[in-house]
C-alpha positions in Angstrom: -13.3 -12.8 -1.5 -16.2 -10.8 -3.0 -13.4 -8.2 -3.5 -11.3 -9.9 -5.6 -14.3 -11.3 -7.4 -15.6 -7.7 -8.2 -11.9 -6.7 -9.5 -11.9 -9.7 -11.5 -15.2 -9.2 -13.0 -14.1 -5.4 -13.8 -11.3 -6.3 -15.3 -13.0 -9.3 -17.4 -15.1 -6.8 -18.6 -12.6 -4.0 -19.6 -10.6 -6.8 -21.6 -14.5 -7.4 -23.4 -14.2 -4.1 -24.2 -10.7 -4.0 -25.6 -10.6 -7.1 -27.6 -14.5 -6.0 -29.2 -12.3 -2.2 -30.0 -9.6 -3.8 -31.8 -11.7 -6.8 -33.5 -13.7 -4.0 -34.9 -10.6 -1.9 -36.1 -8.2 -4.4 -37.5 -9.8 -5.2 -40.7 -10.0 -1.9 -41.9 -6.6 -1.1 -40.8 -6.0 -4.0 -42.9 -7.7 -2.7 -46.1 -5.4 0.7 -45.7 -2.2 -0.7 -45.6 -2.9 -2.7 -48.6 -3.1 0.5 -50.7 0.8 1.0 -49.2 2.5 2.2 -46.4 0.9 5.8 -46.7 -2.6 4.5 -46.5 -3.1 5.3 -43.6 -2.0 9.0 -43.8 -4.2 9.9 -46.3 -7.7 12.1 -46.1 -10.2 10.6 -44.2 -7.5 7.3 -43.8 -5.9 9.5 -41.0 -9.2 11.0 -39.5 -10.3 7.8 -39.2 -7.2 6.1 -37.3 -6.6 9.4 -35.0 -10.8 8.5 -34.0 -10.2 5.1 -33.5 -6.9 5.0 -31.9 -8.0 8.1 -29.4 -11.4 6.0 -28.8 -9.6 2.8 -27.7 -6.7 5.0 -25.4 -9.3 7.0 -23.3 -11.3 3.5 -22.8 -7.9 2.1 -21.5 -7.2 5.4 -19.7 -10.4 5.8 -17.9 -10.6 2.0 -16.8 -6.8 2.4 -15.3 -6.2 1.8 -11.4 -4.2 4.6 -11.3 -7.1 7.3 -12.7 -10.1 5.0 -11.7 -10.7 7.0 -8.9 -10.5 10.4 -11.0 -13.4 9.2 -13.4 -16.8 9.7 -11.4 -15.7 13.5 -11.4 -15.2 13.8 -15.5 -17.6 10.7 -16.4 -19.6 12.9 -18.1 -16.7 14.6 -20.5 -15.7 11.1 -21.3 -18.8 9.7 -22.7 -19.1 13.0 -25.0 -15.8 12.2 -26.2 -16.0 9.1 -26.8 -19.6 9.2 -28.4 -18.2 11.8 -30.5 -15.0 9.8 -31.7 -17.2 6.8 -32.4 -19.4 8.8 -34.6 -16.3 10.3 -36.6 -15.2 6.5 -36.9 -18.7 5.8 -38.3 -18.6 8.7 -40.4 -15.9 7.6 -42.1 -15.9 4.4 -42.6 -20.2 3.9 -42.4 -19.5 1.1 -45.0 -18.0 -1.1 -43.4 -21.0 -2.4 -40.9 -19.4 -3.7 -38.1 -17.6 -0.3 -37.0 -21.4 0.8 -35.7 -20.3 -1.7 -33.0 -18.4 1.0 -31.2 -21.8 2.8 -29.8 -22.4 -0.4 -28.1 -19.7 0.4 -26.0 -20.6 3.8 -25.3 -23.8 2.8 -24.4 -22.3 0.6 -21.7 -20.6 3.7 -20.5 -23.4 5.4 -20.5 -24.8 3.0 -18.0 -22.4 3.7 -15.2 -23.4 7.6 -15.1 -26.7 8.1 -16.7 -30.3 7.7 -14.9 -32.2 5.1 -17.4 -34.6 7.2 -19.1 -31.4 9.5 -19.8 -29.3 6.3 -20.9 -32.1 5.8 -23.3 -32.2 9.0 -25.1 -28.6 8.9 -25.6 -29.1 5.4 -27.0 -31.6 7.0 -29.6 -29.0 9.8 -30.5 -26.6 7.1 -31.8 -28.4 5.0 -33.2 -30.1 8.4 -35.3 -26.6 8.6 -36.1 -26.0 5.6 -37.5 -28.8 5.7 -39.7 -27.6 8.5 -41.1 -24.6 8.0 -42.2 -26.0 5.1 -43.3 -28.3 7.0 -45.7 -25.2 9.6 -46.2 -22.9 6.4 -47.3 -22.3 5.5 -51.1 -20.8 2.4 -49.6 -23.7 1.1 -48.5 -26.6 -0.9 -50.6 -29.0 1.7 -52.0 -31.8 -0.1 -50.1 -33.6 1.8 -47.1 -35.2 -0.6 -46.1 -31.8 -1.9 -45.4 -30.3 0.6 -43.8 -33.5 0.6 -41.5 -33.2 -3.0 -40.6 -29.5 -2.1 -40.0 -30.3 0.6 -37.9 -32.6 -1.5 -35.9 -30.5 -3.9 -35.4 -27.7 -2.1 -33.7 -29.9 -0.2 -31.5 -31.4 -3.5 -30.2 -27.8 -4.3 -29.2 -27.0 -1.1 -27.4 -30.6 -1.4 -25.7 -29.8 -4.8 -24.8 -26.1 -3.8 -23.6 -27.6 -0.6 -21.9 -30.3 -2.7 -20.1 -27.5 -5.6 -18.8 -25.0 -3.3 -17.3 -28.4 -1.5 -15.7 -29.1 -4.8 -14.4 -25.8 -6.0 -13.3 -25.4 -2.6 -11.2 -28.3 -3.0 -10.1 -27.5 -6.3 -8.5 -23.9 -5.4 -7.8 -25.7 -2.2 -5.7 -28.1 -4.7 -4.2 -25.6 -6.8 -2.7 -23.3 -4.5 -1.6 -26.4 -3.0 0.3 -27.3 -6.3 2.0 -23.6 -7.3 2.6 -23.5 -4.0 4.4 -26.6 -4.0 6.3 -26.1 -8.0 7.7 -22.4 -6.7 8.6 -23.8 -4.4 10.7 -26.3 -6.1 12.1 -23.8 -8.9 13.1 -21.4 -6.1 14.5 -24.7 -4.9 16.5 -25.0 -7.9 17.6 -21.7 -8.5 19.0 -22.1 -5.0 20.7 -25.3 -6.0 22.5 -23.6 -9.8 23.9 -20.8 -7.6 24.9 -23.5 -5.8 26.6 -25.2 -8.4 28.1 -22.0 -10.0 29.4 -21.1 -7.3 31.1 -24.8 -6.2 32.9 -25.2 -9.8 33.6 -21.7 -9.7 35.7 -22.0 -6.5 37.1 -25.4 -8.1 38.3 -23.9 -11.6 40.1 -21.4 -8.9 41.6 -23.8 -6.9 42.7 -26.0 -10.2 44.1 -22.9 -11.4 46.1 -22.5 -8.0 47.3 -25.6 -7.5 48.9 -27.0 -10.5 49.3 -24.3 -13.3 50.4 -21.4 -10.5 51.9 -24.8 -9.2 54.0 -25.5 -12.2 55.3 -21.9 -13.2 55.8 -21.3 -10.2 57.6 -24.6 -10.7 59.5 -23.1 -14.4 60.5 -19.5 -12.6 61.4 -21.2 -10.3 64.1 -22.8 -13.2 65.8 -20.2 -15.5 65.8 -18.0 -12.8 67.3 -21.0 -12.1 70.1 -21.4 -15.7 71.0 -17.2 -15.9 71.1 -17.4 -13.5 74.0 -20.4 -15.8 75.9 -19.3 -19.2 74.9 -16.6 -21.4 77.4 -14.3 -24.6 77.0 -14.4 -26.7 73.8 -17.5 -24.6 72.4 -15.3 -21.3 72.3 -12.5 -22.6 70.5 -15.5 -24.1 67.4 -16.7 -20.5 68.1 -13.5 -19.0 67.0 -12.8 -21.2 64.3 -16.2 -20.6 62.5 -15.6 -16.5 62.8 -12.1 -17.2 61.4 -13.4 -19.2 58.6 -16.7 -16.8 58.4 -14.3 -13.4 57.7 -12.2 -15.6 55.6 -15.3 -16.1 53.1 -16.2 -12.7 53.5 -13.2 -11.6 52.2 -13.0 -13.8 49.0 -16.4 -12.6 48.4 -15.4 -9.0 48.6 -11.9 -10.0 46.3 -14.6 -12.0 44.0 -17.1 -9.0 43.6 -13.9 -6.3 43.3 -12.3 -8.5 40.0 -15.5 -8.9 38.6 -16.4 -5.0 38.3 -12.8 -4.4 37.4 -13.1 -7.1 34.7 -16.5 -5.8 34.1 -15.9 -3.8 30.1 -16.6 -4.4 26.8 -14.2 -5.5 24.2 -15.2 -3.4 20.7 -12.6 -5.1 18.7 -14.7 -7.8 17.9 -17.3 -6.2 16.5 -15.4 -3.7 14.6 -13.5 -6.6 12.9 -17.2 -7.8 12.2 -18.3 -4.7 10.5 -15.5 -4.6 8.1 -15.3 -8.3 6.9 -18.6 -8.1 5.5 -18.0 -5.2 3.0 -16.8 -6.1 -0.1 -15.9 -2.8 -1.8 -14.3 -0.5 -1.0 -10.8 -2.7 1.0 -11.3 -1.5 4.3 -7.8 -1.0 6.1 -8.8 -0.9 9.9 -5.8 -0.2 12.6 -6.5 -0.5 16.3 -5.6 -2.0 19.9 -5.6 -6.0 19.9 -8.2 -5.5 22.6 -10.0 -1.8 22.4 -11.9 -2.1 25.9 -14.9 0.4 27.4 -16.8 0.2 30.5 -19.7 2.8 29.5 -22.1 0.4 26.9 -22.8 3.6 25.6 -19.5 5.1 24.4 -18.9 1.7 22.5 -22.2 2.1 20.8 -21.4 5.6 19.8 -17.6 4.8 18.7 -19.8 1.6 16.7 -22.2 3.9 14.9 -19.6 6.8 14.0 -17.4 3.7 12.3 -20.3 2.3 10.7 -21.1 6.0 9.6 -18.1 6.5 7.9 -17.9 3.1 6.1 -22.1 4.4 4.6 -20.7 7.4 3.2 -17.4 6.4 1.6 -19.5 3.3 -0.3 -22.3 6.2 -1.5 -20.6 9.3 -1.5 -16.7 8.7 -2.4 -16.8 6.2 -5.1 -13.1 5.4 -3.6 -11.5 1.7 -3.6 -9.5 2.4 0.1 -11.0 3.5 3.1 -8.3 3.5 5.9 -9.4 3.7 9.5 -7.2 3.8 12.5 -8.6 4.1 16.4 -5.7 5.1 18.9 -6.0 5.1 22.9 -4.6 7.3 25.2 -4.9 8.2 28.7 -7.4 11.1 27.8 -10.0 8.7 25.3 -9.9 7.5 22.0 -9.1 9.1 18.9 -10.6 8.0 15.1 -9.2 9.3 12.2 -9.9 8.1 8.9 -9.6 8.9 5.2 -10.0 7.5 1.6 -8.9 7.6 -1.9 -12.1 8.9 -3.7 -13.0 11.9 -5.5 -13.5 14.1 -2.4 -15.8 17.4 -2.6 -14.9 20.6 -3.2 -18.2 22.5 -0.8 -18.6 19.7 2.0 -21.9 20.2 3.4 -23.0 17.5 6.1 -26.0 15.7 5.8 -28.0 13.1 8.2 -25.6 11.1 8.8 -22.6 13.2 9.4 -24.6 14.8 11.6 -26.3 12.4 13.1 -22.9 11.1 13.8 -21.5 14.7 15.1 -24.8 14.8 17.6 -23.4 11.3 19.4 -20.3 12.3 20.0 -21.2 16.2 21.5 -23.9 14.4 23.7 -20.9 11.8 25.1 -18.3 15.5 25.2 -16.7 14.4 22.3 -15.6 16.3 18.8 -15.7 15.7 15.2 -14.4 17.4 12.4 -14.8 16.2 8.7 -12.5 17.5 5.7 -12.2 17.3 1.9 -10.9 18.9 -1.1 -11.7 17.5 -5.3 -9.3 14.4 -5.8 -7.9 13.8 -2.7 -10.9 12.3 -0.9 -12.3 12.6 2.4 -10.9 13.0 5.8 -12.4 12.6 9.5 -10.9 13.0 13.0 -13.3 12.3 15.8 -12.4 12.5 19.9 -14.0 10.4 21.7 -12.9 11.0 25.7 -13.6 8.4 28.5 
């Protein structure tokens, strides 16, 4: 649900975007083709449209599904261009005020990639350039105080723009955070019931073990002594009560044997756990209807390298599909996983890779982690049992 709402609001605020590019562009189209069908192919006519149309096609380009994922890797390029097309448009057409509007746009753009004291300079920059083609414009009332006031003005809407998308990713970062965090921490949970189910069994099977089958055994032996000392009625009750007394003895031992062999922990549950609570990226997990381990500490391992993973696709990838899958053989269980992001060209592994490679070598098992620029990352872990 939170994913869809994050797509929707993306996509809301790409169609903003668009329909604030063409209400800003329209009217001056409209003052061209009055002068005829060539005025728009005419000096500073054409620089203008090849500005405004190539401004409004990379904003549509960039925000595409399909090269989405490519734009964390050229983010920067595409501001400079932009910025740059957006100051030819105001170059060109500085009398006509609304066309400033454009660096409001950039400066959302700039919010995505740029720390905030950076975002902020870049801010200044435009709006420097504004004022000057203000004070370069013949088009525009010979009043500086004026063009000033102008200038003001739109830089108080692209501080104001800068500081909202600051503040919505802000939020948008704080929630994914949490959303992440309180998945695990309900997955952990599940883990540790699991856990406790399955100590609090294998202690009741150990109880009846030594405790009742000891003293059942204990009762056996004496009921077989008196059998051999005992005459008339009193050795047939005898025999009876050692019948019925190795009778119990042997449901107890059948009791104890299903309970130990019945005695693992089912990780699907809290796997499924982990993933429902992250909204972004769409987490495709594949695995066994019932992924079962008897060692609490190879489920904890397998937990942590999974929850591992999910951490450094939402930080490090910037992809929209992570796809995990967990097979089971006779010689342990395999992970491999990969995503759609912008991958790494020089891979180094930090804490949590690992942290995650140092579980698996202290339970025998391997990992090995892969990535190249564009195609994301790739992992294969064996974990053996």
């Amino acid at each position: 649900m939170r994913a869809v709402e994050n797509r929707f609001s993306q996509n809301m605020s790409v169609i903003a975007g668009l329909v604030t590019w063409a209400a800003v562009g329209l009217p001056v189209f409209f003052d061209y083709a009055k002068a005829g069908p060539l005025g728009l192919f005419q000096g500073t006519a054409l620089l203008w449209v090849l500005a405004y149309v190539s401004f409004g096609a990379i904003f549509i380009l960039e925000n595409s599904p399909v090269l989405r994922r490519l734009r964390p890797r050229f983010s920067l390029h595409i501001l400079v261009i932009m910025t740059l097309l957006a100051t030819i448009c105001q170059l060109t057409q500085a009398s006509y005020g609304l066309m400033s509007v454009l660096f409001i746009i950039t400066a959302v753009e700039a919010a995505h990639i740029m720390p905030l004291r950076q975002g902020f300079a870049w801010v200044l920059g435009q709006s420097l350039i504004i004022f000057l083609s203000l004070l370069s414009s013949s088009g525009v009332r010979d009043d500086f105080l004026f063009q000033v006031i102008l200038t003001m003005a739109y830089f108080g809407f692209q501080v104001f723009a800068l500081f909202s998308t600051y503040a919505t990713l802000s939020e948008a970062k704080a929630k994914l955070e949490l959303a992440q965090v309180n998945a695990e921490l309900r997955a952990t949970q599940d883990l540790l019931t699991e856990s406790s189910r399955m100590a609090e069994r294998l202690r009741i099977a150990r109880d009846l073990h030594d405790l009742i089958g000891h003293h059942l055994t204990a009762l056996s032996l004496n009921l077989e002594v008196a059998n051999h000392v005992a005459e008339g009625k009193a050795k047939e009750h005898i025999q009876q009560a050692h019948s019925l007394a190795k009778l119990l003895l042997s449901d107890v031992r059948d009791v104890v044997s299903t309970m130990r062999e019945s005695d693992t922990i089912d990780l699907s549950r809290a796997l499924s756990t982990l993933i429902e609570g992250i909204p972004s990226p769409a987490i495709h997990l594949e695995m066994p209807e019932h992924l079962e381990l008897d060692d609490p500490r190879h489920a904890q391992v397998l937990l942590r390298c999974i929850q591992e993973v999910i951490t450094n696709t939402i930080k490090h990838a910037h992809a929209s599909n992570l796809w995990i899958k967990l097979e089971r053989d006779t010689k342990g269980i395999s992970v491999t996983a990969h995503d759609d992001g912008r991958g790494n060209k020089n891979l180094q592994k930090g804490n949590g890779l690992t942290g995650m490679q140092e579980r698996l070598e202290q339970v025998g098992g391997k990992l090995k982690v892969t990535s190249s620029p564009g195609e994301g990352f790739q992992l294969s872990a064996q974990l053996p049992l």
